[in-house]
C-alpha positions in Angstrom: 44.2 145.8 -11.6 44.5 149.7 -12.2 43.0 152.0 -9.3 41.7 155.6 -9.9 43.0 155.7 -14.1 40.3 157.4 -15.3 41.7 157.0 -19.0 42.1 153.7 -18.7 38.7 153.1 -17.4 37.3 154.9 -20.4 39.0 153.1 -22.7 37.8 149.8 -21.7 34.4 151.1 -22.4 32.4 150.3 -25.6 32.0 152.5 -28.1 28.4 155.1 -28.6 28.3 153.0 -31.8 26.5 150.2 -29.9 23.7 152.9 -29.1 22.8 153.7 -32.8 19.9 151.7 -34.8 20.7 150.0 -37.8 18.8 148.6 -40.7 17.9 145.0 -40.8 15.5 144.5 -44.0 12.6 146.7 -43.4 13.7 146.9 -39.4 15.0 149.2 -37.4 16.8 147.5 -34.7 19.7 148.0 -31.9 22.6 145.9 -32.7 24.0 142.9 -31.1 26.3 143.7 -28.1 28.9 140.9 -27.4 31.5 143.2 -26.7 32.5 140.9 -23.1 33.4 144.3 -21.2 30.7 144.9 -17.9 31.0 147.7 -15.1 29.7 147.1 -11.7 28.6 149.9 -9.5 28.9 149.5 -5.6 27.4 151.4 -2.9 24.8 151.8 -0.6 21.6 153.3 -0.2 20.2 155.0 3.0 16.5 156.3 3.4 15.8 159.5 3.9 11.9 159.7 4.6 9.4 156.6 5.3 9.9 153.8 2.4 7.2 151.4 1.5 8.8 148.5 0.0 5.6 146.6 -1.2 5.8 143.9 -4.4 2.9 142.2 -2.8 -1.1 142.6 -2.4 -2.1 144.1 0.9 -4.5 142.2 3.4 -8.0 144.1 2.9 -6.4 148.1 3.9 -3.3 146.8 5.5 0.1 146.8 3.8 3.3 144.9 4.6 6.8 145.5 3.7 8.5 142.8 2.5 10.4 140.9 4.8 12.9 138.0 4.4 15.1 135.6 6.9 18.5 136.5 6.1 22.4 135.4 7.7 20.6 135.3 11.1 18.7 138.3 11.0 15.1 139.0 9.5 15.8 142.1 7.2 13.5 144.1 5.1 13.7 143.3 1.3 14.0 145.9 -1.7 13.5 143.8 -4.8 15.6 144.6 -7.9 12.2 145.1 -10.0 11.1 148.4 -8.0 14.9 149.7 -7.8 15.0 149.1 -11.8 11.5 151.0 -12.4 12.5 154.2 -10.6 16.1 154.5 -12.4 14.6 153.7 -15.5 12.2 156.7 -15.2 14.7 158.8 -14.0 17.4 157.7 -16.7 14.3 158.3 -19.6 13.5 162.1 -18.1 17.4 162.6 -18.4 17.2 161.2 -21.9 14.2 163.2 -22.8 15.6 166.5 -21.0 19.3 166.3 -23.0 17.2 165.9 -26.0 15.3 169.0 -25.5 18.2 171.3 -25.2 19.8 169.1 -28.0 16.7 170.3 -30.1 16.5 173.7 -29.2 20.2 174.3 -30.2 19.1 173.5 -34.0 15.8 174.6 -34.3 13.9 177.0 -30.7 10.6 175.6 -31.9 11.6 172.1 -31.8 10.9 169.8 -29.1 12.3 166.4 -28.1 9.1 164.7 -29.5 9.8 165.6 -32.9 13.6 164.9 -32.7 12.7 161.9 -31.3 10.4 160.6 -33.8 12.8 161.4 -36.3 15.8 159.7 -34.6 14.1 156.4 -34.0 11.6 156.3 -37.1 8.7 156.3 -34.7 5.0 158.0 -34.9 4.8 158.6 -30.7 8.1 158.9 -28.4 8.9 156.3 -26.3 6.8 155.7 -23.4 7.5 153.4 -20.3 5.8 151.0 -20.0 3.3 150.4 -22.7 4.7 152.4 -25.8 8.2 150.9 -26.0 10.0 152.0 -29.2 13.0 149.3 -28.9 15.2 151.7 -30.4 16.5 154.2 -28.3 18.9 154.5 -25.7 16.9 153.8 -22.7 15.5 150.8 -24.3 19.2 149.7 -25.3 20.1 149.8 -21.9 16.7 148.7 -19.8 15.4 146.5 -22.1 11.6 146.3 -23.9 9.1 144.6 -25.4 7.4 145.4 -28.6 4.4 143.0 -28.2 4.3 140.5 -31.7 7.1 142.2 -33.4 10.6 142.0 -31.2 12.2 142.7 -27.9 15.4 144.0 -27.1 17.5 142.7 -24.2 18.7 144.3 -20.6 22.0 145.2 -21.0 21.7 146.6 -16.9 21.3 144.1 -14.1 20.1 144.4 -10.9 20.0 142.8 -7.8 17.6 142.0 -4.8 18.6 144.0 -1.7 18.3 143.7 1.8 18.6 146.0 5.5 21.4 145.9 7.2 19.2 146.6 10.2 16.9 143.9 11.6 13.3 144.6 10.4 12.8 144.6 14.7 15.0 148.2 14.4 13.9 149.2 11.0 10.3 148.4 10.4 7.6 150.3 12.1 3.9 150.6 11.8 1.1 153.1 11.7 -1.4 153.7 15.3 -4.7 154.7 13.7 -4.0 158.6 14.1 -1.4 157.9 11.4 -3.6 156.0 8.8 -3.9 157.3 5.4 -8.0 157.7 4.8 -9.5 155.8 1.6 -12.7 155.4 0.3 -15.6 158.0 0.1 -15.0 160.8 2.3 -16.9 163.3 0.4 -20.7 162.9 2.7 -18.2 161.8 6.0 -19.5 163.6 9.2 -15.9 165.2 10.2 -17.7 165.8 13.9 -17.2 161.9 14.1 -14.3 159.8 14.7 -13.4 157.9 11.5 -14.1 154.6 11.4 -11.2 152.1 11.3 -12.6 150.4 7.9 -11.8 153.7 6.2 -8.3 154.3 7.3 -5.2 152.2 5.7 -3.0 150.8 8.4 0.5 150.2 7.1 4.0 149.5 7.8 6.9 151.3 6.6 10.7 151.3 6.6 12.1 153.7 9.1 14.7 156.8 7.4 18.9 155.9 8.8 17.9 152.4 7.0 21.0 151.3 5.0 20.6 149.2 1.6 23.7 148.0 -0.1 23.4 147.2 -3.9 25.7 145.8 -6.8 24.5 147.1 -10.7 26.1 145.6 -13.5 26.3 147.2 -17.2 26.6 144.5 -19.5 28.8 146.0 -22.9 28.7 149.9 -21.4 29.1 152.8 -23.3 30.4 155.8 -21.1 27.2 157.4 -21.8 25.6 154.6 -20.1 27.7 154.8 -16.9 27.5 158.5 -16.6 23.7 158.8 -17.5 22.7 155.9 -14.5 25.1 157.4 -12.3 23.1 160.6 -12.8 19.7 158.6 -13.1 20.5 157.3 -9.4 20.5 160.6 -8.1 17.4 161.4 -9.2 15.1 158.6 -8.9 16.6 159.0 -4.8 14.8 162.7 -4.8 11.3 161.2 -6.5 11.2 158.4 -4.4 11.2 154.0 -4.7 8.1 151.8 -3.8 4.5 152.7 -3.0 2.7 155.9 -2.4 6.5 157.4 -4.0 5.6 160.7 -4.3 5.6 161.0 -0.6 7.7 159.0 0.6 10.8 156.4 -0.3 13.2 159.3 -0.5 17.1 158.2 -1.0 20.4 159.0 -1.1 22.9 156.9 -3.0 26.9 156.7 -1.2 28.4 155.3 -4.5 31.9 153.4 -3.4 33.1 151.6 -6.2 32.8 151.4 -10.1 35.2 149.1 -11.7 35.1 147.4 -15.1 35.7 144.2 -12.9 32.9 141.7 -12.7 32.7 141.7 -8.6 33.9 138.3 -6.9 31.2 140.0 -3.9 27.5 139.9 -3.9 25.1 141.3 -1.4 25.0 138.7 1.1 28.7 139.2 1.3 28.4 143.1 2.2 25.7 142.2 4.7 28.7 139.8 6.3 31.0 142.9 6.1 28.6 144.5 7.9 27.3 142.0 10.5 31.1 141.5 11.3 32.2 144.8 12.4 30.6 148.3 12.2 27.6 148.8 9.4 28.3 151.2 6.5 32.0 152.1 7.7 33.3 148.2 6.8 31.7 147.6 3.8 33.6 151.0 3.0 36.9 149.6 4.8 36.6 146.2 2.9 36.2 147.9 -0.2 39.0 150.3 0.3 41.6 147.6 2.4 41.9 145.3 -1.0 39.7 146.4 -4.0 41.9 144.4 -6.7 40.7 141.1 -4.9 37.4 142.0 -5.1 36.8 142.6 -8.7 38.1 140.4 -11.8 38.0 140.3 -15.5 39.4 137.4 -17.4 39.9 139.5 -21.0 41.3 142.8 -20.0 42.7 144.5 -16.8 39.8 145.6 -14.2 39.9 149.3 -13.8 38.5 150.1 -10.6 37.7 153.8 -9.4 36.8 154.6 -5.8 34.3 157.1 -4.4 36.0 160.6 -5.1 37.2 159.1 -8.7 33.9 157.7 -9.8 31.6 161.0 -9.0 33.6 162.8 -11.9 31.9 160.5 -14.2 28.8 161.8 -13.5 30.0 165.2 -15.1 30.6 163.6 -18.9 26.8 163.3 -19.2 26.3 166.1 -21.6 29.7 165.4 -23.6 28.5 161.8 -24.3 25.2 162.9 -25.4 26.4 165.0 -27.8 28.2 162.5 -29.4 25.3 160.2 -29.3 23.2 162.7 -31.0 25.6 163.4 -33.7 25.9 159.6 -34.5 21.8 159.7 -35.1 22.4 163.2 -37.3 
């Protein structure tokens, strides 16, 4: 295994070309990627503000985050599906924002719309969830669904997450003065007391709550990598789970990217954690023997550490560029 070689991690990538729609009889259609190289991205997730993690109906105007029985401790869960649905946003406002300054370096009264179109041979951009195109790089990457005609595959794969708290230290509740009001307040007599029918009682996962996560990249393009890396950031500022424009605020410690499928999963950080000191040794395992802890069986595991992997972040642009040229 190779530590910190950022060349050599690039060059283990897949090329842009996997990104670029090609014709199959009257189709326009992403080609097949069995290209067997993966990258995994490590790290942990801390909250920052109040985080409903909800994938459930409420009780009447109650809500409940989800919980789960977990290695001895009951932990609050965040599924992979709501993690997925906020980075996917995030990675298609990039997408749309790079294409935007991409159009107005040809043409100032361009848009992205109208390079979009043109790019993917589409009459509306794509729009998430119900106006999938299946053509274009966010759909390459996060999968779609073109109802009766075709789907394309996920090439990203998340993972269900857990607390490393017990949901006894991390999970709180609303008193009544707290409750968010619903229903019709218009005709309310404000020199009453609100009722308790028209307040919504909740529960919520306290901020210093720490989430570790794996995300594998299935045959990644650097352009991938860098654009989730920069997706992560900010779908942390605009918030996970319910009532997200107020709360579910994150921010992402990333401590390992490697082209090495991990021989670790989530349970096995919780461990790390259980065993000795929270965040710091699932950091200190990482760090202690990362070329144990990653594997490929075709090529040599690249594996970069926290300081290496951020600099990725910074060939967003670059890789775009080349991306665009490919579509012309």
């Amino acid at each position: 295994m190779l530590l910190n070689d950022l060349d050599a991690f690039k060059a283990e990538l897949a090329p842009v070309d996997l990104l670029i729609p090609v014709r199959e009889g009257n189709k326009s259609v992403l080609p097949s990627h069995m290209t067997n190289r993966l990258v995994s991205i490590v790290g942990v997730k801390t909250v920052q503000s109040r985080f409903l993690a909800v994938s459930h109906e409420g009780e009447s105007n109650e809500t409940y985050v989800d919980k789960v029985e977990l290695t001895n401790k009951v932990r609050a869960e965040f599924i992979a599906r709501k993690m997925k649905g906020a980075e996917r946003r995030a990675a298609m406002r990039l997408f749309r924002q790079l294409a935007e300054e991409h159009a107005k370096e040809r043409d100032a009264n361009q848009g992205w719309e109208a390079l979009f179109n043109r790019w993917f041979s589409t009459t509306q951009p794509c729009r998430i969830p119900n106006a999938l195109c299946t053509r274009c790089w966010n759909d390459s990457l996060f999968g779609s669904l073109e109802a009766g005609k075709g789907a394309t595959f996920a090439r990203i794969r998340y993972f269900d997450t857990f607390s490393l708290q017990d949901a006894t230290d991390c999970i709180a509740s609303t008193s009544s003065e707290e409750g968010m009001a619903i229903g019709n307040t218009v005709d309310e007599d404000l020199s009453r007391d609100r009722g308790s029918a028209s307040l919504h009682y909740y529960e919520y996962i306290k901020a210093g709550t720490h989430f570790p996560f794996i995300t594998v990249i299935e045959s990644p393009t650097l352009l991938d990598v860098s654009g989730i890396l920069n997706a992560v950031t900010a779908a942390d500022l605009r918030g996970y789970g319910k009532y997200s424009a107020n709360s579910g605020k994150f921010s992402t410690e990333i401590l390992a990217v490697s082209t090495g499928l991990p021989r670790f999963s989530v349970l096995d950080m919780l461990r790390w954690a259980d065993a000795d000191g929270g965040v710091s040794a699932i950091r200190d395992s990482l760090d202690a023997s990362p070329e144990g802890l990653f594997e490929s069986h075709v090529r040599e595991a690249v594996t970069l550490d926290r300081a290496t992997s951020e600099s990725l972040k910074l060939e967003v642009k670059t890789e775009f560029k080349k991306y665009a040229d490919r579509l012309g």
